[in-house]
N, C-alpha and C positions, 0 to 999 in steps of 0.2 A: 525300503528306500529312505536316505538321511535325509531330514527336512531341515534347508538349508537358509532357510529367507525368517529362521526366527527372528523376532523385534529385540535389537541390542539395548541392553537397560545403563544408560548413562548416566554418571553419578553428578550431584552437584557439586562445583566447584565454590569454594569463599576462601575467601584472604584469610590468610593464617596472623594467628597474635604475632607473629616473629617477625612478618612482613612489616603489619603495625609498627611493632616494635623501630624496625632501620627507619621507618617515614618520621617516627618522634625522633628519632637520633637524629636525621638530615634535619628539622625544625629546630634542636637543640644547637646542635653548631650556629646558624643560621641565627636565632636569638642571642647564642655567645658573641658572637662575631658583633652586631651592632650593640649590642650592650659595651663590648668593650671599645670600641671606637667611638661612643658617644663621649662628648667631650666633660659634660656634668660630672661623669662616677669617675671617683678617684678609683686608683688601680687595685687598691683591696677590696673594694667594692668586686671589680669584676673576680678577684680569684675567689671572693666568699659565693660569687652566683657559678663559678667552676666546678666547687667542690658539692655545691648544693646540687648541682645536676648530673655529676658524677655519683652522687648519692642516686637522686632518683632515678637514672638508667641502671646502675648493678640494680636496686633492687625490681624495678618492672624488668631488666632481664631474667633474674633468676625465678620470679614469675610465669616470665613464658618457658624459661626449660621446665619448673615442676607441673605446669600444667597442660591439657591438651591444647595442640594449634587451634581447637575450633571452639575452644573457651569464652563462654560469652563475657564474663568478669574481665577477663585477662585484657581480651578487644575493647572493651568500653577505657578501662585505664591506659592504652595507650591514645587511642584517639582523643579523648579529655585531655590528656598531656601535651598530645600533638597541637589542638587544638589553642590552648593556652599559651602553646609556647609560639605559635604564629600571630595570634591577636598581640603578643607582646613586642615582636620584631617588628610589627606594624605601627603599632601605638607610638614605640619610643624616638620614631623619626618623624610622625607626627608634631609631637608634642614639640620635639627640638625644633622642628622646621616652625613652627608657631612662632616659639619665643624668636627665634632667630629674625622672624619678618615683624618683630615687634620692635628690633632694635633696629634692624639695618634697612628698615622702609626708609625709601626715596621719597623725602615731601617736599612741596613746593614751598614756601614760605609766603601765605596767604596775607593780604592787607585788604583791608574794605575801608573806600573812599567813600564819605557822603558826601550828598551836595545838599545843604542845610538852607532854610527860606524860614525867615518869622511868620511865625501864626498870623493867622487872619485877628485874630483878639489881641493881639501886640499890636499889631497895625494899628487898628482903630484905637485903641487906648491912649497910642502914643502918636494920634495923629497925623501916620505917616501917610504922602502923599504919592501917586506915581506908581501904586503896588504893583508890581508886574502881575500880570493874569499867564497861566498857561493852561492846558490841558492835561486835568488830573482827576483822581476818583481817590474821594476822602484824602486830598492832601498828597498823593503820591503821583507822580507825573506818568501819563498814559503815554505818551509819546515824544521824546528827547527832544526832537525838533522843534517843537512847541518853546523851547528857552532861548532861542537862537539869535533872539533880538535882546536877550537879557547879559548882563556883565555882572562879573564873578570875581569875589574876593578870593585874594592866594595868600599863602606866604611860601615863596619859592623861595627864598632863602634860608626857610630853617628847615623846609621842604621839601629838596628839589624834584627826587623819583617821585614822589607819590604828584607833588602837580603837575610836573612834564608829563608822568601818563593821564591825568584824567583830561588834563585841555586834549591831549592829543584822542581819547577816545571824544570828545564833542567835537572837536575840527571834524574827525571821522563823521560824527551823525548830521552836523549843520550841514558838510560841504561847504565852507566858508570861515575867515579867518573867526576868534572869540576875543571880546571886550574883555580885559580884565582890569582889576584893579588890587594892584600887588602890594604887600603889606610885608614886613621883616618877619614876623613873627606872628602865632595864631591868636596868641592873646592879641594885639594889633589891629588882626582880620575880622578879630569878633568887634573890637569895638567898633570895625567899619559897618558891620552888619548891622549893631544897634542901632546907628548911625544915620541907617538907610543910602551910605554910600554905595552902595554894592545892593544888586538884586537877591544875589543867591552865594554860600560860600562853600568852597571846596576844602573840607579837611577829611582825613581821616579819622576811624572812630575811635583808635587809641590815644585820641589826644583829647575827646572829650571828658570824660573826670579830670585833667589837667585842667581842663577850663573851668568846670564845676568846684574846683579847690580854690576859686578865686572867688572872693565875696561878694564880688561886682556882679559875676556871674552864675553864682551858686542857682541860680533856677533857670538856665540856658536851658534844658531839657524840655522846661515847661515852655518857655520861651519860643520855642524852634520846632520846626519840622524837618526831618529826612523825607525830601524829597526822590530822590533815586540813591543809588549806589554803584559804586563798579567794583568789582575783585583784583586785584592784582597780584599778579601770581609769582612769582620771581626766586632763581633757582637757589637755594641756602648753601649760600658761601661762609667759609671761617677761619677767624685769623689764628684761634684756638682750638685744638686740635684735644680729643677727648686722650686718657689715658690710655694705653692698649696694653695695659696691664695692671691689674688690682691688689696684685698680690705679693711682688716683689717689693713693694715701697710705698708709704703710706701715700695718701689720694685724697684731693677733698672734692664733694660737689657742693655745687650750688644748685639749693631745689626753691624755684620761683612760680610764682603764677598770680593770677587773676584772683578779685573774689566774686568773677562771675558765673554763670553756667557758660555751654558752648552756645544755645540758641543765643544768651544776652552779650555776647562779647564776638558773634560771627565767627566764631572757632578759634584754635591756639594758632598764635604767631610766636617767630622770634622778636618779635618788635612789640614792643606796647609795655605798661606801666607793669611794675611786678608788687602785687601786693603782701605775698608772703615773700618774705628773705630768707631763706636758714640755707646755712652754712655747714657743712656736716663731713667732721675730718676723719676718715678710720686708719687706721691703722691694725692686717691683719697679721701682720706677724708679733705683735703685743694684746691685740685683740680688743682694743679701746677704741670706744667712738665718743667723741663730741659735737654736740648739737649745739649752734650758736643762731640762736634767732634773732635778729634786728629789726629794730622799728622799721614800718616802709617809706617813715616821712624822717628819718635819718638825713641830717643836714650834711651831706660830705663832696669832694668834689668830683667834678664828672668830668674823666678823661677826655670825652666831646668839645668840652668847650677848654679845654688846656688845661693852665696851672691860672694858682691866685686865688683870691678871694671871690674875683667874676666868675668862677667857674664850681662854685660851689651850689648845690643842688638838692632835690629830693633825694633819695637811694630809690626810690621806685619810679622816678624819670629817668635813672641812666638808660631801662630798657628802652626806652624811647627812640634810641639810636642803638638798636642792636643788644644780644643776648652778648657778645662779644666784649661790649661795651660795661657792661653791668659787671660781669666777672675780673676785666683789668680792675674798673674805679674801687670795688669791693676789695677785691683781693691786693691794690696797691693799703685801702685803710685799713685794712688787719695783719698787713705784711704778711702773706698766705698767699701760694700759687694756688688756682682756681682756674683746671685745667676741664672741668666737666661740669654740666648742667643735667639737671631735668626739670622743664615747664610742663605746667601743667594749669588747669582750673577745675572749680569746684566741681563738676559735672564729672569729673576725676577722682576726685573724693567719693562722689556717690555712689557711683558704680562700683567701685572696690568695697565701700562698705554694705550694698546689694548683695554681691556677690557672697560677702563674708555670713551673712544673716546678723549686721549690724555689729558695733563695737561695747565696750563696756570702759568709761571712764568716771573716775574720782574727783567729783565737782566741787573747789577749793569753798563756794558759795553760792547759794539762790539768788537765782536773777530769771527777770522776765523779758524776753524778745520780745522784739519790733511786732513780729506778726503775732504775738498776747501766750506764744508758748513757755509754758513753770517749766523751771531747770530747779529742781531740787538741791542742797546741797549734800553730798554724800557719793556712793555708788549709783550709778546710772546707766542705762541700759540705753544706746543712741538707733534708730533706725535712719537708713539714708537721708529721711527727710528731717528728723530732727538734728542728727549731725551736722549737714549742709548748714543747718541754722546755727547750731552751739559755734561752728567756726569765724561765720560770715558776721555776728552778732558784737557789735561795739557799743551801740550806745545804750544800752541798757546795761553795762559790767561798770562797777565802782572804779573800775580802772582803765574804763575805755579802750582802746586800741592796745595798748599794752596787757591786757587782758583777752583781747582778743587772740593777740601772738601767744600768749602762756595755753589758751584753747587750741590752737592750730596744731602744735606741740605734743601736746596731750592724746591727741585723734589721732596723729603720726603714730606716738607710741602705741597707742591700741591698734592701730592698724598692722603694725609690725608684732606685736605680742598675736594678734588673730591668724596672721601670714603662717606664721609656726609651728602655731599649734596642732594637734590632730585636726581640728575641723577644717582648718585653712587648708590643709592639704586636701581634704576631702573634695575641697571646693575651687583648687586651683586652675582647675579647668575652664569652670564658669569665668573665675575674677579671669582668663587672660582672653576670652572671649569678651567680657566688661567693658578692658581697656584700650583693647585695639583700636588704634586713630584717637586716643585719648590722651598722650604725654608727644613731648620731643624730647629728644637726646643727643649728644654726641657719643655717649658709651656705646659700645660693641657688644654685640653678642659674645665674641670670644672672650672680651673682656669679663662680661658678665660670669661665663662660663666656667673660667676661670677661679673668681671667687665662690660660685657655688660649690667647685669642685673642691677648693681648700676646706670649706665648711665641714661639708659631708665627710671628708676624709679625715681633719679632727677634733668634728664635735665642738666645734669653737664659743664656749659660753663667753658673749659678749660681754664689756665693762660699760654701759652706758651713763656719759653726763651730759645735764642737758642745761643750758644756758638763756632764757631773755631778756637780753640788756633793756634798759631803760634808759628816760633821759629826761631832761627838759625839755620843755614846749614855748614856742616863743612866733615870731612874724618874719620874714625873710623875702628879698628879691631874689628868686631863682635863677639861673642860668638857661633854663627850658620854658621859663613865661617872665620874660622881661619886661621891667616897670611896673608889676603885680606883686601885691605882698603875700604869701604864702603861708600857711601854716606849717611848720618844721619842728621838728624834735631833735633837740641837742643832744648827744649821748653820750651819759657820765663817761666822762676820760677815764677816773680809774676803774670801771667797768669793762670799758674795751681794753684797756691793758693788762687786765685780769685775764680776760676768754683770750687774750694774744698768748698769753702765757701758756691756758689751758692748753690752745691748740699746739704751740714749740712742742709742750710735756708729748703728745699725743703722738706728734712728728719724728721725736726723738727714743720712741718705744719706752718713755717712763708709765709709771701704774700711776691712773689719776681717779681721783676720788670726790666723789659730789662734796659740794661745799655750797654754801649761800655767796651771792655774789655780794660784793660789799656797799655797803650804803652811799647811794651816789653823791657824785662832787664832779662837775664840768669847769673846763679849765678852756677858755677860750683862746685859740691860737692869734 
């Protein structure tokens, strides 16, 4: 009799290399597809990653015909490839979607009000009587209410948003109308303060080194306490509208900022003094860039306050009234449209050169910082924190502030020469992790896009000149602190008609070539 209940011996089933095989091919489409849809690579770019992967499927195909399905070689080389090629389609929408929310964040355009009270040691030294008391811990007020019997210098007229909102946040906390005592202008409000007219004063804080440039006031800081503050947040509007394209026609921006960190200056605004000025025209379809740096105490007029001679000013008060503002007055005195910015402050600088593992620049001469740091002259090796220093650092350079712009210059270029290099790529990741929430813009990402994609596509060895004017130094009644005499820098006439010239050449796709700027001569209008 047949014994029918023998035990069936079941074979094991695994995935064959050829199966592998279709799963990297479906991962290969799939990494083509966004590779070529990414807006960066120029279109060679995608047919050179075509035929590279055209390559590598024939030959891991003909692999899996000459060898068996159950090949362990054969399996490892496609799932490695599979592998690669999915961490890749991943990555590259990543990385785009980064840069892309680095350009086209939605920010608020931040201001910080303080309400400023003289020290207890002013008081008494200058005898003042009647000093208001409130409730504070070490000088900073514990409870708002606490002021509500005190009155408050303004200047609502050179002023208006920033003091209509701070009275209106105290009306809010008094529940009760506020004493004020309204002044035209902050220089005005400061001397009411000296003055002991006024308890306490409402400015904001991008107008204090405006007040500190005045000699009357040069020790206001020491002078004065911040007592509270308010943020005002308010949505950024522009009458100036960025490029939205970089590549069809040349472009210039204006790259401005601070020489504070973010903790010292309460973050970037579009409003506030701009202590670096550079001016930076390309042109890519000649592939020439010029860098025009100007003094920040630049004597020229400010569209704010009209035409004339009354309307003449710092160049780093036009920010004062708007990023807006800075790029008309600027780009009316070089006869140059100045359709783009990028602000920034030094905390910006650091972070990119962090990121970078520091820059390398060539020190024209030895000089020693404020905080007792040796700058060798020669090649030099900057880490964040002494960089921060080489730029911020004027009164220790034989040439003070104009020295300081030729440094600022210098750190640019290195930072752009590091950008390029093998390591800067290495390390692009970090630097755009660095700088997020670090600059403002009006450029676009597409825009942006745009000219990377020109680059990549051909190889564009840049023509760099770089330019900073000089000038005379002299005393002046500004337009942004009336009745105060100011220190101001004249700048040689045929200097500035020189880099006007540069920038036409640059405009007009001629080849321009470094030169020395010519020995200055001011020519007063």
């Amino acid at each position: 009799m047949t014994n029918n209940n023998r035990p069936v011996t079941r074979k094991k089933r695994s995935i064959s290399a050829r199966f592998l095989w279709l799963v990297s091919l479906l991962a290969g489409i799939a990494f083509l597809i966004t590779f070529w849809l990414t807006p960066v690579f120029p279109l060679k770019w995608s047919l050179i990653v075509l035929g590279v992967l055209a390559v590598l499927f024939g030959l891991t195909f003909l692999l899996c015909i000459k060898t068996s399905p159950k090949n362990i070689f054969t399996k490892c080389v496609n799932i490695l490839l599979t592998v690669v090629l999915v961490i890749g389609t991943v990555l590259i929408p990543y990385e785009v979607d980064k840069v892309t929310s680095l350009f086209n964040q939605v920010t608020g355009n931040q201001t910080i009000i303080n309400i400023y009270f003289m020290t207890d040691s002013y008081a008494k030294t200058n005898a003042f009587t009647d000093v208001y008391q409130y409730d504070n811990d070490n000088g900073k007020c514990k409870d708002l209410s606490s002021l509500k019997d005190a009155s408050f210098i303004t200047a609502s007229e050179q002023d208006s948003a920033n003091t209509t909102y701070a009275l209106s946040e105290l009306k809010t906390a008094f529940s009760s109308n506020i004493k004020t005592v309204d002044k035209s202008s902050y220089i005005d409000a400061v001397a009411a303060l000296y003055s002991n007219d006024g308890n306490f004063l409402i400015m904001p804080a991008i107008y204090q080194a405006t007040i500190e440039d005045s000699a009357t006031y040069q020790n206001f800081a020491n002078d004065t306490e911040v007592v509270y503050s308010f943020t005002r947040t308010s949505e950024v509007t522009h009458t100036v509208k960025g490029d939205s394209t970089l590549t069809k026609k040349p472009f210039t921006i204006f790259f401005g900022g601070n020489d504070q960190t973010s903790e010292e200056s309460g973050g970037l605004s579009l409003e506030g003094r701009t202590d670096v000025c550079m001016v930076v025209t390309v042109n890519s379809s000649s592939h020439q860039i010029a860098i025009v740096n100007m003094p920040r105490d630049s004597y020229i007029p400010n569209p704010y306050y009209g035409s004339g001679d009354s309307s003449y000013d710092k160049l780093t008060h036009l920010g004062l009234k708007g990023i807006d503002n800075t790029l008309k007055g600027l780009g009316n005195y070089l006869d140059e449209t100045i359709n783009n910015y990028v602000i920034v402050n030094f905390t910006t600088f650091e972070h990119i050169i962090e990121a970078l593992g520091g820059v390398t620049v060539d020190n024209p001469y030895e000089f020693t910082a404020l905080d007792d740091e040796y700058f060798p002259a020669g090649v030099i090796n900057l880490t964040p924190d002494s960089a921060l220093m080489y730029v911020r650092e004027r009164e220790g350079l034989p040439d003070g502030d104009f020295g300081r712009n030729m440094h600022q210059q210098m750190v640019m270029s290195a930072i752009i020469d590091k950008i390029t290099s093998p390591s800067g790529i290495v390390n692009f990741n970090s630097m755009l992790d660095s700088i997020k929430g670090e600059f403002l813009t009006n450029l676009s990402s597409n825009a942006i896009y745009g000219l990377v994609n020109k680059q990549l596509d051909e190889g564009i060895s840049w023509n760099v000149v770089k330019y900073h004017v000089i000038g005379e130094t002299g005393m002046e009644v500004c337009a942004s602190a009336p009745g105060e005499q100011l220190s101001v820098v004249y700048p040689y006439t045929n200097q500035i008609e020189y880099v006007k010239s540069v920038i036409d050449q640059v405009d007009s796709g001629e080849i321009v070539e470094q030169q020395e700027l010519p020995d200055g001569t001011y020519t007063k209008n």
